[in-house]
ChimeraX commands (.cxc) that place a marker at each C-alpha (Angstrom):
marker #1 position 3.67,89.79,30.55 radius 0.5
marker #1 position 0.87,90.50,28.19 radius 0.5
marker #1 position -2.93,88.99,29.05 radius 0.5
marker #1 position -6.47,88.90,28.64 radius 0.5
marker #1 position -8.99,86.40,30.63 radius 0.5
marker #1 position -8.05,83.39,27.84 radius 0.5
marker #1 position -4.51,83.38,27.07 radius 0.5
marker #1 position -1.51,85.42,28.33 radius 0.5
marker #1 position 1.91,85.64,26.38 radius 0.5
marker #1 position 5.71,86.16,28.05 radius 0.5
marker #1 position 7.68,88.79,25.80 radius 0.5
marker #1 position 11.31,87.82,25.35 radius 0.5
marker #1 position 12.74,90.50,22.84 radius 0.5
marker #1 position 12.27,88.88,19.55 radius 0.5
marker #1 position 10.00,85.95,21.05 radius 0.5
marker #1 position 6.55,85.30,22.26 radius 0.5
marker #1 position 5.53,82.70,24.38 radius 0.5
marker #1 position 1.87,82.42,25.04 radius 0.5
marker #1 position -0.03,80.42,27.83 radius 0.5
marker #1 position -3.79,79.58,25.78 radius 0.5
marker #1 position -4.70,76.41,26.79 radius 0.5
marker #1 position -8.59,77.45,26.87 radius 0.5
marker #1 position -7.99,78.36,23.19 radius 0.5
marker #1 position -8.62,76.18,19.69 radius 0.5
marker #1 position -5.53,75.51,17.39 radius 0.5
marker #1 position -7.63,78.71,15.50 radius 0.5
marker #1 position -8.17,81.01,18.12 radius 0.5
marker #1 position -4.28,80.27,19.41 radius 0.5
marker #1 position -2.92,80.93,15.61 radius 0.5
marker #1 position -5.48,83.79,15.57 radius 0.5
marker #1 position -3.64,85.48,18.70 radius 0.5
marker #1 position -0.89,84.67,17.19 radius 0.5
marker #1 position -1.07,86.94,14.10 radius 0.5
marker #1 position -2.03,89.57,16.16 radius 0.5
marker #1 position 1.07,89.15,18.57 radius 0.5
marker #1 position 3.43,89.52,14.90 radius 0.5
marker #1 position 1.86,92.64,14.37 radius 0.5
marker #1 position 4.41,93.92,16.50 radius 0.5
marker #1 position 7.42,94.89,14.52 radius 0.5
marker #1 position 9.92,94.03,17.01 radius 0.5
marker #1 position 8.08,90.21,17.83 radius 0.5
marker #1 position 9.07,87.83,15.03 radius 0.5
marker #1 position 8.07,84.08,16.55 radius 0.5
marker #1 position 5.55,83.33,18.31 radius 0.5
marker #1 position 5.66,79.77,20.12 radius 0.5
marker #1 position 3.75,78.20,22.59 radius 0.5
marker #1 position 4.55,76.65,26.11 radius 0.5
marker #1 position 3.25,72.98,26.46 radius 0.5
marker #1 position 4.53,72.54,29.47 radius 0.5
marker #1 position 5.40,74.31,33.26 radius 0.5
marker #1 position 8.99,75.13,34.08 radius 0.5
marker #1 position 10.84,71.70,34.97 radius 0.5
marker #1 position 13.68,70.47,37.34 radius 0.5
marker #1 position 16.84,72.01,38.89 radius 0.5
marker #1 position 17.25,73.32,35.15 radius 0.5
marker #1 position 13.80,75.31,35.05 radius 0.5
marker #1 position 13.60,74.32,31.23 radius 0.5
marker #1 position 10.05,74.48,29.02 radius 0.5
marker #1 position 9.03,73.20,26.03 radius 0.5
marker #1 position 7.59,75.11,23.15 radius 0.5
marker #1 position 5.34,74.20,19.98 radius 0.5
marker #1 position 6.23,76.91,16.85 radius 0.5
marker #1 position 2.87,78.68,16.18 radius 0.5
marker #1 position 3.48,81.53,13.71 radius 0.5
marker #1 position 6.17,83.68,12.63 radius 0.5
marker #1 position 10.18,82.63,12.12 radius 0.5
marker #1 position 10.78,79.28,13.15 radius 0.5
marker #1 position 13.55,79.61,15.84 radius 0.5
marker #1 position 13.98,78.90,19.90 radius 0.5
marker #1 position 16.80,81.56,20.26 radius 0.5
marker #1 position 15.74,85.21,21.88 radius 0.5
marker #1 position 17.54,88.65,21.69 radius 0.5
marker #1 position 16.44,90.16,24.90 radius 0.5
marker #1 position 17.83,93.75,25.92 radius 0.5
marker #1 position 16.92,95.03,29.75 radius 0.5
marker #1 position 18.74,97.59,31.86 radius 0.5
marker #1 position 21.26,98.49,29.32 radius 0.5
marker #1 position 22.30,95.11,28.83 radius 0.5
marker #1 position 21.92,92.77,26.14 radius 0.5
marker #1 position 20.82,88.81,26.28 radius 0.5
marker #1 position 20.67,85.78,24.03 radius 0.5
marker #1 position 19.61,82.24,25.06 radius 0.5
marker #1 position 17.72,79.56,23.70 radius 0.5
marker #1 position 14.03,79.72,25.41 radius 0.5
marker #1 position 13.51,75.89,25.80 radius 0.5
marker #1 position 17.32,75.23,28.09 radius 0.5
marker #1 position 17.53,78.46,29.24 radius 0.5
marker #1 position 15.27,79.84,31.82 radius 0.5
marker #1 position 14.99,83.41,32.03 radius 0.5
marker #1 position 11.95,85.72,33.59 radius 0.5
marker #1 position 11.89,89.35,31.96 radius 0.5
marker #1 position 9.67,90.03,34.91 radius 0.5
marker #1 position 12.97,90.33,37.16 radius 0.5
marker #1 position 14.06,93.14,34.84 radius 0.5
marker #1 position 13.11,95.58,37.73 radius 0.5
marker #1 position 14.22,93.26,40.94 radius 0.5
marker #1 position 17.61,93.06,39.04 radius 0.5
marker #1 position 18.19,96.58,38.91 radius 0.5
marker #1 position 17.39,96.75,42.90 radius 0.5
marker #1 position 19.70,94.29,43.73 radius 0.5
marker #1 position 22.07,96.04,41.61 radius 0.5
marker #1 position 21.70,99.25,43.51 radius 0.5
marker #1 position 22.32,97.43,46.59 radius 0.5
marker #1 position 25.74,96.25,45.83 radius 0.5
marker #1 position 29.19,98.80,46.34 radius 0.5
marker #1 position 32.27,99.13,44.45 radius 0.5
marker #1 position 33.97,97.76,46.76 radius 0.5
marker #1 position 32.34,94.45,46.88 radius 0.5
marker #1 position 33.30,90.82,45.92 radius 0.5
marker #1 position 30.20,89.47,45.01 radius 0.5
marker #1 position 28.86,85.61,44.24 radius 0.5
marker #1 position 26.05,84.87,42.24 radius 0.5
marker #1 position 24.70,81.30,42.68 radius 0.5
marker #1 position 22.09,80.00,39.85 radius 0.5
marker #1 position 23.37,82.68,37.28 radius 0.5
marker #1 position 21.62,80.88,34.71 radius 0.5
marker #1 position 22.42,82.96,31.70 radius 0.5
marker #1 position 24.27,85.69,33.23 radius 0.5
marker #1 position 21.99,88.48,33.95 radius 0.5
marker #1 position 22.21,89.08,37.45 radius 0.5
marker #1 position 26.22,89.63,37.35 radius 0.5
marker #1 position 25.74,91.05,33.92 radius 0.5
marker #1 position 23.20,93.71,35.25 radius 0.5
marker #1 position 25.47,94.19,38.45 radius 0.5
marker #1 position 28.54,95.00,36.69 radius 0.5
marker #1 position 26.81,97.42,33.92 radius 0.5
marker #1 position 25.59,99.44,36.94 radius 0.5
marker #1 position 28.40,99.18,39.71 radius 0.5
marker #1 position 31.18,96.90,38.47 radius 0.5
marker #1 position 32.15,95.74,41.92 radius 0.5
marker #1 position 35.52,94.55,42.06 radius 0.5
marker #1 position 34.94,90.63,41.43 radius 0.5
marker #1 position 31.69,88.96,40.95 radius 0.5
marker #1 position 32.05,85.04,40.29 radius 0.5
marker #1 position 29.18,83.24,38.99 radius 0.5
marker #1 position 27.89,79.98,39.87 radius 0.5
marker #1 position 25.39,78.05,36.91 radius 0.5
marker #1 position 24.84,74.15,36.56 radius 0.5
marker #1 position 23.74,74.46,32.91 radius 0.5
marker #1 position 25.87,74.06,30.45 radius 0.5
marker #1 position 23.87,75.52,27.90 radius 0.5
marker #1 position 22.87,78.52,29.94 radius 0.5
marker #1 position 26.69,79.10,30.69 radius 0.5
marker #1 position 27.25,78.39,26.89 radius 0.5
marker #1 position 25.35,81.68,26.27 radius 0.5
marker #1 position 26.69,83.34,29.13 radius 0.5
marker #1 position 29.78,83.45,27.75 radius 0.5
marker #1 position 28.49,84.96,24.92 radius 0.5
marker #1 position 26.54,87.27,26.47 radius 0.5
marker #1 position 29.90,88.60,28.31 radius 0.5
marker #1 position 31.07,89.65,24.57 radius 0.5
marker #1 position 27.79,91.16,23.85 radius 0.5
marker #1 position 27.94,93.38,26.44 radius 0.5
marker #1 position 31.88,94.03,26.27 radius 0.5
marker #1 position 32.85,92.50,29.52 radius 0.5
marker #1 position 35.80,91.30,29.51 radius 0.5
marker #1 position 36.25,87.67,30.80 radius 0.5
marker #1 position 37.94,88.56,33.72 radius 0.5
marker #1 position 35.47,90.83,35.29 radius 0.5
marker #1 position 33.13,88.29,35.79 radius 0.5
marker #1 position 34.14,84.83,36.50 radius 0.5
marker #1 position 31.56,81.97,35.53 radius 0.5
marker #1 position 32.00,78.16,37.36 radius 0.5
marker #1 position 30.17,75.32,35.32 radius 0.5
marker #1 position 28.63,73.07,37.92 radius 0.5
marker #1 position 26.27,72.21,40.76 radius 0.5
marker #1 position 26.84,74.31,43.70 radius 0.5
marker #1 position 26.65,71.27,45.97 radius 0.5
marker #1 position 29.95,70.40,44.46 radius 0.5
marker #1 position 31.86,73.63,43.82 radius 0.5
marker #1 position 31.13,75.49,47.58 radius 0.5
marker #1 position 32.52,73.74,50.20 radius 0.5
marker #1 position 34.13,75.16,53.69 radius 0.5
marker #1 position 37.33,76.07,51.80 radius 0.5
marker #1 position 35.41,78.17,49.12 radius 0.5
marker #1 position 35.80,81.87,49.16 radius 0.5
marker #1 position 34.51,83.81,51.42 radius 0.5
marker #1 position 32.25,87.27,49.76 radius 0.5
marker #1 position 30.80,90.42,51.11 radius 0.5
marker #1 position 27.52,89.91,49.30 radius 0.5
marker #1 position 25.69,86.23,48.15 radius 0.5
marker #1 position 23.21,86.78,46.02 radius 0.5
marker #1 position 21.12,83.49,45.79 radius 0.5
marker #1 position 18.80,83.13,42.33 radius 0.5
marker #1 position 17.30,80.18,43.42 radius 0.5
marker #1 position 14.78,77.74,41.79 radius 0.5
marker #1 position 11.72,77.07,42.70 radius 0.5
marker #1 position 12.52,73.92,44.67 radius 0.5
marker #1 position 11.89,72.35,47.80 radius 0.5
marker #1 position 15.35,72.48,48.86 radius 0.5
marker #1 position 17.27,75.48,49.97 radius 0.5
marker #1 position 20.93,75.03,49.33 radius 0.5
marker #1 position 21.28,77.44,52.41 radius 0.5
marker #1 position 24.16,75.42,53.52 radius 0.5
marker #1 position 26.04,75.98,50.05 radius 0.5
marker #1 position 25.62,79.92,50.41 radius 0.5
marker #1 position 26.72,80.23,53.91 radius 0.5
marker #1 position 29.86,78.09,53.04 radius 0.5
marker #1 position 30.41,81.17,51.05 radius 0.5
marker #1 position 29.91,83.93,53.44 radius 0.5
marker #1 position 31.71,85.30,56.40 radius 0.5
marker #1 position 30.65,88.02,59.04 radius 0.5
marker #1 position 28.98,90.79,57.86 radius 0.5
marker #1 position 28.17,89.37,54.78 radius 0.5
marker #1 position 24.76,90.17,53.10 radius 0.5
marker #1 position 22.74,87.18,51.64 radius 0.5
marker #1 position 20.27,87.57,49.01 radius 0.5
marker #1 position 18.21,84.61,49.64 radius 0.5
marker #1 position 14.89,84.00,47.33 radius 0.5
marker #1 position 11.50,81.68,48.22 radius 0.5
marker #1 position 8.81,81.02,47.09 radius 0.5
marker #1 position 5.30,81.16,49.44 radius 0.5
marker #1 position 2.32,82.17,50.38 radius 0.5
marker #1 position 1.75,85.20,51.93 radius 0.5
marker #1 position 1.24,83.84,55.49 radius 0.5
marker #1 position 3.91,81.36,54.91 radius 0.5
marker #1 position 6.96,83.82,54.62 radius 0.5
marker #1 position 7.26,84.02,58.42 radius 0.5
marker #1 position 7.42,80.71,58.64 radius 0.5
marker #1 position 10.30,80.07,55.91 radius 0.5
marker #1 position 12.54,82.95,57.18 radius 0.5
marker #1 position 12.20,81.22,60.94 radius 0.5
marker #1 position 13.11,77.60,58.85 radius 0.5
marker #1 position 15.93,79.54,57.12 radius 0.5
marker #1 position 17.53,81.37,60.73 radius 0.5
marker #1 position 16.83,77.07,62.31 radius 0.5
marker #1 position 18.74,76.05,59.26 radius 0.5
marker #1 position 21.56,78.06,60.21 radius 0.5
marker #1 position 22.00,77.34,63.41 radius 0.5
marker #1 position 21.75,74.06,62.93 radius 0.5
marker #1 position 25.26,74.94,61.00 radius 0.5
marker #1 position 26.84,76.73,63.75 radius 0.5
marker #1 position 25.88,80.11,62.31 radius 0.5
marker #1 position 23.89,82.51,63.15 radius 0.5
marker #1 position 21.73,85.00,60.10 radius 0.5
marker #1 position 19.86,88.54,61.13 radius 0.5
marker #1 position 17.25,89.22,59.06 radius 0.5
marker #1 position 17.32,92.70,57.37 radius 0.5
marker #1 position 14.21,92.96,55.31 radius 0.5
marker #1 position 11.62,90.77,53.52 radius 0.5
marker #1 position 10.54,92.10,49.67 radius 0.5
marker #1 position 7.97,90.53,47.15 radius 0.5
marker #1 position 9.46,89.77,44.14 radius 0.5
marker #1 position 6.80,88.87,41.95 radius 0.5
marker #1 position 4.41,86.53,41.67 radius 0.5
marker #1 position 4.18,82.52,40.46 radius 0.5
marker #1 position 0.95,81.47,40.63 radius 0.5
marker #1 position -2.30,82.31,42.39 radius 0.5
marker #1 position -1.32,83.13,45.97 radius 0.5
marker #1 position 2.17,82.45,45.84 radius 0.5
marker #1 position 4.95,84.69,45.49 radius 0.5
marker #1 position 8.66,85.07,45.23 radius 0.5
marker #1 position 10.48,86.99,48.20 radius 0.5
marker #1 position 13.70,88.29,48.31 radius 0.5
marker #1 position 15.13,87.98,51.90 radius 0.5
marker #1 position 17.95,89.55,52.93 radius 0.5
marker #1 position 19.89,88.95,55.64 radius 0.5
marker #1 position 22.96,89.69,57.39 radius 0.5
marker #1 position 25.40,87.29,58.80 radius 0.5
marker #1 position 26.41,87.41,61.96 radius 0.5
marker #1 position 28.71,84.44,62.37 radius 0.5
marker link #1:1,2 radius 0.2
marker link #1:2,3 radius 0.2
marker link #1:3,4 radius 0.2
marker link #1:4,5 radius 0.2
marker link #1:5,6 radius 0.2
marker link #1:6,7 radius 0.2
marker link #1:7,8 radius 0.2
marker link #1:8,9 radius 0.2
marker link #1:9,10 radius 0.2
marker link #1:10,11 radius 0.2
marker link #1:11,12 radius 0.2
marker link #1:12,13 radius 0.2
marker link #1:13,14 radius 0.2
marker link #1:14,15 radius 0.2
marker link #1:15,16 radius 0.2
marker link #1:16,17 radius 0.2
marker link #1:17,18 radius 0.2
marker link #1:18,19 radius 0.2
marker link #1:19,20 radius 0.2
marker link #1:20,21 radius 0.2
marker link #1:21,22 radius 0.2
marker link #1:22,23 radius 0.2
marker link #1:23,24 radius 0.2
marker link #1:24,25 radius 0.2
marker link #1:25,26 radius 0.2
marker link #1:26,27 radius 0.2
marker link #1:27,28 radius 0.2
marker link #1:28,29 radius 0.2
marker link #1:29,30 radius 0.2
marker link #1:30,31 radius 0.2
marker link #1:31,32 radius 0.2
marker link #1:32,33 radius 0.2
marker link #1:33,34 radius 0.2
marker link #1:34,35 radius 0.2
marker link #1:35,36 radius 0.2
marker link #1:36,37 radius 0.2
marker link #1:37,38 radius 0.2
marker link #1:38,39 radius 0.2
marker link #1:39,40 radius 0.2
marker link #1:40,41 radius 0.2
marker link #1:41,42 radius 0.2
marker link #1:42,43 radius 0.2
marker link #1:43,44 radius 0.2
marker link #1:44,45 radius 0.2
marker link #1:45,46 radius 0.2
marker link #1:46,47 radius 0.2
marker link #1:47,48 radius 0.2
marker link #1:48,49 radius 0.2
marker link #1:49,50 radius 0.2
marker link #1:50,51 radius 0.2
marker link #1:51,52 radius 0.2
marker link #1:52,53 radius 0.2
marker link #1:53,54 radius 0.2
marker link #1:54,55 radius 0.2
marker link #1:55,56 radius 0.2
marker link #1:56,57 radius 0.2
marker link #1:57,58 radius 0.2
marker link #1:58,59 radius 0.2
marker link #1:59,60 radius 0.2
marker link #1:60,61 radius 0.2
marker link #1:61,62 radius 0.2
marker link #1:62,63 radius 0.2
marker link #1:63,64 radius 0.2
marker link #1:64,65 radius 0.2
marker link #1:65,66 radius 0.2
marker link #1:66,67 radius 0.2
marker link #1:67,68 radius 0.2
marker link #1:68,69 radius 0.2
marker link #1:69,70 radius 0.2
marker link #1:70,71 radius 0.2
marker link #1:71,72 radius 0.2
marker link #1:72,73 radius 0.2
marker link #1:73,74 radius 0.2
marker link #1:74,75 radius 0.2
marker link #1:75,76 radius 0.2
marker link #1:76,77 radius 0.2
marker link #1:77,78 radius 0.2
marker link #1:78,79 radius 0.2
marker link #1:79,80 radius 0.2
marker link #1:80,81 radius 0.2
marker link #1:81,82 radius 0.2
marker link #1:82,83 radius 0.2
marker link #1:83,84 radius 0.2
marker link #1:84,85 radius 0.2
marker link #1:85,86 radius 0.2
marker link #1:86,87 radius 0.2
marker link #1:87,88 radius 0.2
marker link #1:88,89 radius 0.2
marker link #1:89,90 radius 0.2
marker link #1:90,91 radius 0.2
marker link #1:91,92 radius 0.2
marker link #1:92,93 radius 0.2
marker link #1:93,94 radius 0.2
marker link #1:94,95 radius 0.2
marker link #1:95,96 radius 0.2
marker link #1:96,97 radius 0.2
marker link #1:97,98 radius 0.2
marker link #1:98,99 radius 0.2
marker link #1:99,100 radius 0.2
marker link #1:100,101 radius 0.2
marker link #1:101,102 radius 0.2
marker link #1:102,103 radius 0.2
marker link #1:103,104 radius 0.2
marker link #1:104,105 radius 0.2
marker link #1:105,106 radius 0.2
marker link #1:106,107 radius 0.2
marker link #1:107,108 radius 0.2
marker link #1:108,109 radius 0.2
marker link #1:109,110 radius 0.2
marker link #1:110,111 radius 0.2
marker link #1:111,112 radius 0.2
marker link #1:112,113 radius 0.2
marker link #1:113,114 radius 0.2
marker link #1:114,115 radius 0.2
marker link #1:115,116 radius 0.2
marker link #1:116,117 radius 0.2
marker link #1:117,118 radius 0.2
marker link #1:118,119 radius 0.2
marker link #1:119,120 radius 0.2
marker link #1:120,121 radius 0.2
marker link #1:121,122 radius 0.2
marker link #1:122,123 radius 0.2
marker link #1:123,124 radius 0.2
marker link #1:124,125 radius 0.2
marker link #1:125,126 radius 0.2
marker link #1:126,127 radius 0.2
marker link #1:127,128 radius 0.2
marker link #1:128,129 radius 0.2
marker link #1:129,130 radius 0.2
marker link #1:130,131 radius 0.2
marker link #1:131,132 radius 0.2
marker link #1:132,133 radius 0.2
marker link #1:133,134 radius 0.2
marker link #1:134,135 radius 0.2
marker link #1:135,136 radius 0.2
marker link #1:136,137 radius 0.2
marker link #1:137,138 radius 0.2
marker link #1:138,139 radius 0.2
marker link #1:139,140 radius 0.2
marker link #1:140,141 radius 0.2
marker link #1:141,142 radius 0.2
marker link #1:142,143 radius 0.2
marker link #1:143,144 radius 0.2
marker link #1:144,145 radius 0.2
marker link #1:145,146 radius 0.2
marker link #1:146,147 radius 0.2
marker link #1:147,148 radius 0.2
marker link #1:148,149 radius 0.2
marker link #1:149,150 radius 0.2
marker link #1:150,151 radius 0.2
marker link #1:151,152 radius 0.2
marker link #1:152,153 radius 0.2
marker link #1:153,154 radius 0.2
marker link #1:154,155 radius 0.2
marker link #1:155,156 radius 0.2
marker link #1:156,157 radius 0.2
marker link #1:157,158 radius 0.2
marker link #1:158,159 radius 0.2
marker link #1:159,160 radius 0.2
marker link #1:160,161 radius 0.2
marker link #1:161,162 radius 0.2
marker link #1:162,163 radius 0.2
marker link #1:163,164 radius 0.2
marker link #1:164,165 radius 0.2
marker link #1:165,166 radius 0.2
marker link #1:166,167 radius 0.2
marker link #1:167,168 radius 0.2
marker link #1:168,169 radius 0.2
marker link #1:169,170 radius 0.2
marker link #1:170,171 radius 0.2
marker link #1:171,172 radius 0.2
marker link #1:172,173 radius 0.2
marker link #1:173,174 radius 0.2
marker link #1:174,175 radius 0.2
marker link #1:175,176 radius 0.2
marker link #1:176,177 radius 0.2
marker link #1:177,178 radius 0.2
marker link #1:178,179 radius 0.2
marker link #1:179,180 radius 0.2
marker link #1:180,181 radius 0.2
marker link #1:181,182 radius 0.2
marker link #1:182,183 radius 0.2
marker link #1:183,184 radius 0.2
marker link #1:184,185 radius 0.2
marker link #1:185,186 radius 0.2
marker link #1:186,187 radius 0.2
marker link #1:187,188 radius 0.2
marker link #1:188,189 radius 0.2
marker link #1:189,190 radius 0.2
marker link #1:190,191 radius 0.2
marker link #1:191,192 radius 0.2
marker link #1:192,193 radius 0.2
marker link #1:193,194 radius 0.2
marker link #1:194,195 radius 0.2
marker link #1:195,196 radius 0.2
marker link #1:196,197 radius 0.2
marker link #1:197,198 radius 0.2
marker link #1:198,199 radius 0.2
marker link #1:199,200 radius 0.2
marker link #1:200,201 radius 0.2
marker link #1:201,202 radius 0.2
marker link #1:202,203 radius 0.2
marker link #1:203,204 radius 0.2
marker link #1:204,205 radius 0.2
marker link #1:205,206 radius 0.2
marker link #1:206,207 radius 0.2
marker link #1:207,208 radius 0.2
marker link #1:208,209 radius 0.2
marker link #1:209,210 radius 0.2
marker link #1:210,211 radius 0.2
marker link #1:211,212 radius 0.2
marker link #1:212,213 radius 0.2
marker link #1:213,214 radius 0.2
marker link #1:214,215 radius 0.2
marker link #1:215,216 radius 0.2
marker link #1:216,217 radius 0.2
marker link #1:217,218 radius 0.2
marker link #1:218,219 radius 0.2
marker link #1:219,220 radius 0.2
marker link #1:220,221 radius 0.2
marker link #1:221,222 radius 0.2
marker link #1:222,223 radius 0.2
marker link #1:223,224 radius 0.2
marker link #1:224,225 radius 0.2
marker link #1:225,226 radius 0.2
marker link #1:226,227 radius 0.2
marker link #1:227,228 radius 0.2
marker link #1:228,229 radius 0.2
marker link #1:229,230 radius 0.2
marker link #1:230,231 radius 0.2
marker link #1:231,232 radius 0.2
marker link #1:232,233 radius 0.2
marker link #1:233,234 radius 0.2
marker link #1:234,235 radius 0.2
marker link #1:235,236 radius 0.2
marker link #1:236,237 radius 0.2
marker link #1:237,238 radius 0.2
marker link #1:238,239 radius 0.2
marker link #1:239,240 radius 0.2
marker link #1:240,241 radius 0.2
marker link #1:241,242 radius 0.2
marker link #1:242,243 radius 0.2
marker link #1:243,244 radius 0.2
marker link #1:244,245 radius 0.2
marker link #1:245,246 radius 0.2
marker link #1:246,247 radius 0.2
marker link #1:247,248 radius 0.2
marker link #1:248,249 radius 0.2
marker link #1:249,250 radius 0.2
marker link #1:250,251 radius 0.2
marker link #1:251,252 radius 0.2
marker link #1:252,253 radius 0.2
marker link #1:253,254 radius 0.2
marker link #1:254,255 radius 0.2
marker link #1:255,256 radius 0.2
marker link #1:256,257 radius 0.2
marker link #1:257,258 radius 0.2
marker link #1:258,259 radius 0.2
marker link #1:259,260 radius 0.2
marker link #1:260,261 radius 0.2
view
C-alpha cells in the first residue's frame, strides 16, 4: 500500500484503489493522474465505502484511467483475476501467504476455509503441492474466478478441490478430517471455531486468524482454548504471529495451534 498524510492507494496489479476522503474531486483526480503514470496501473477507482459483511465486498467510484472493476494481480509466482467490488482480496498477505505455505508438507491434506478467490491453496500448491487441499468459499463470484484462476495457473481441477457454500453448512462431525486447517477468516465477531475443529483430528495444526488489539490477543487465544473445551476438545497453542495491520491499534494474528483431542 502506497501513502502520504492525505490519501493512501491499495495496488492490485492493473488497479488502484485510493482512500482520499480529505481530498477535493480535483486534488483526488489530480492523484489520480499521477497514480497512471505508472505503466503497469491502468484504472484508478476509488473506495466509498469500508469492507462489508461475511462477503468483505467494497464499492468503488471510476476516477481516471480504463473504466473496468476486474484486476490482474500476480504474487508468489502465481497469477489472480477477480472483480475488486465482490471479491475481497488484500495484496498485503502476499508475504503471510508464502509463510503459511512454507509451513505445510507434501504429505499433507490440507483445508482452506474462506478461500475467497483461491490464493491461499493456489499459493500452497505452487510452492509444496501437498497431496489434497479442498477449499471452502461462500461467494459465488469469488469461486467463479477461482475456477478460473485454477486454469491460469495450470492446476488441474483435481488438485485443488473448491466447495461453494457457507461453512456452517458444509462441515459437520462427519466432514473430513485434515492434518492442517488453515482458517482465512473475516473480520467478524464470530469465530466459526466450531466449523474448523469439526474438521480436524489429533495432531492437526490450525491456522486460526483474529483480529485485536495488542493487549487483547491473550485474551482471544484464552476465549478460543474455552471455546474448545466447551466442545469436548482440547487446542495447544504453538505460536502467536502479527499479520498485518487493520486499523489504528488493531491487528490481524495468525494463531496456530495444535490439537490435542
Amino acid at each position: 500500500m502506497k501513502e502520504n498524510k492525505r490519501y493512501s492507494y491499495d495496488l492490485l496489479g492493473n488497479i488502484a484503489i485510493i482512500k482520499a476522503e480529505a481530498l477535493t474531486k480535483k486534488e483526488k483526480l489530480k492523484k489520480a493522474k499521477k497514480i497512471l503514470e505508472n505503466p503497469k496501473i491502468k484504472t484508478v477507482l476509488e473506495k466509498i465505502t469500508n469492507v462489508q459483511g461475511r462477503l468483505r465486498t467494497i464499492k468503488t467510484e471510476h476516477l481516471l484511467g480504463e473504466k473496468t472493476l476486474i484486476a490482474k494481480y500476480k504474487e508468489n509466482n502465481s497469477i489472480f483475476k477477480f472483480n475488486v467490488e465482490t471479491c475481497y482480496f488484500s495484496s498485503r498477505l502476499s508475504g503471510e501467504r508464502k509463510k503459511i505455505a512454507g509451513k505445510i508438507k507434501k504429505k499433507n491434506n490440507v483445508l482452506v476455509m474462506f478461500a475467497g478467490v483461491g490464493v491461499y491453496p493456489i499459493v500452497i500448491y505452487k510452492y509444496i503441492k501437498p497431496k489434497k487441499i479442498i477449499a471452502i468459499e461462500i461467494g459465488k463470484d469469488c469461486c467463479k474466478y477461482f475456477k478460473e484462476n485454477l486454469k491460469l495457473n495450470k492446476i488441474p481441477k483435481s488438485k485443488i478441490e473448491i466447495i461453494q457454500g457457507d461453512v456452517k453448512k458444509k462441515i459437520k462431525s462427519n466432514f473430513e478430517k485434515f492434518d492442517v486447517v488453515i482458517m482465512a477468516r473475516p473480520n467478524l465477531k464470530e469465530s466459526f471455531l466450531k466449523q474448523g475443529l469439526e474438521a480436524c483430528k489429533r495432531n492437526t495444526r490450525l491456522f486460526y486468524y483474529g483480529f485485536c488489539n495488542a493487549n487483547e490477543i491473550r485474551a482471544l487465544t484464552k476465549d478460543l482454548r474455552n471455546q474448545a473445551e466447551e466442545l469436548s476438545r482440547k487446542i495447544k497453542l504453538i505460536e502467536i504471529i502479527r499479520a498485518g495491520d487493520i486499523a489504528p491499534y488493531k491487528f490481524r494474528y495468525r494463531i496456530e495451534f495444535k490439537v490435542l483431542k
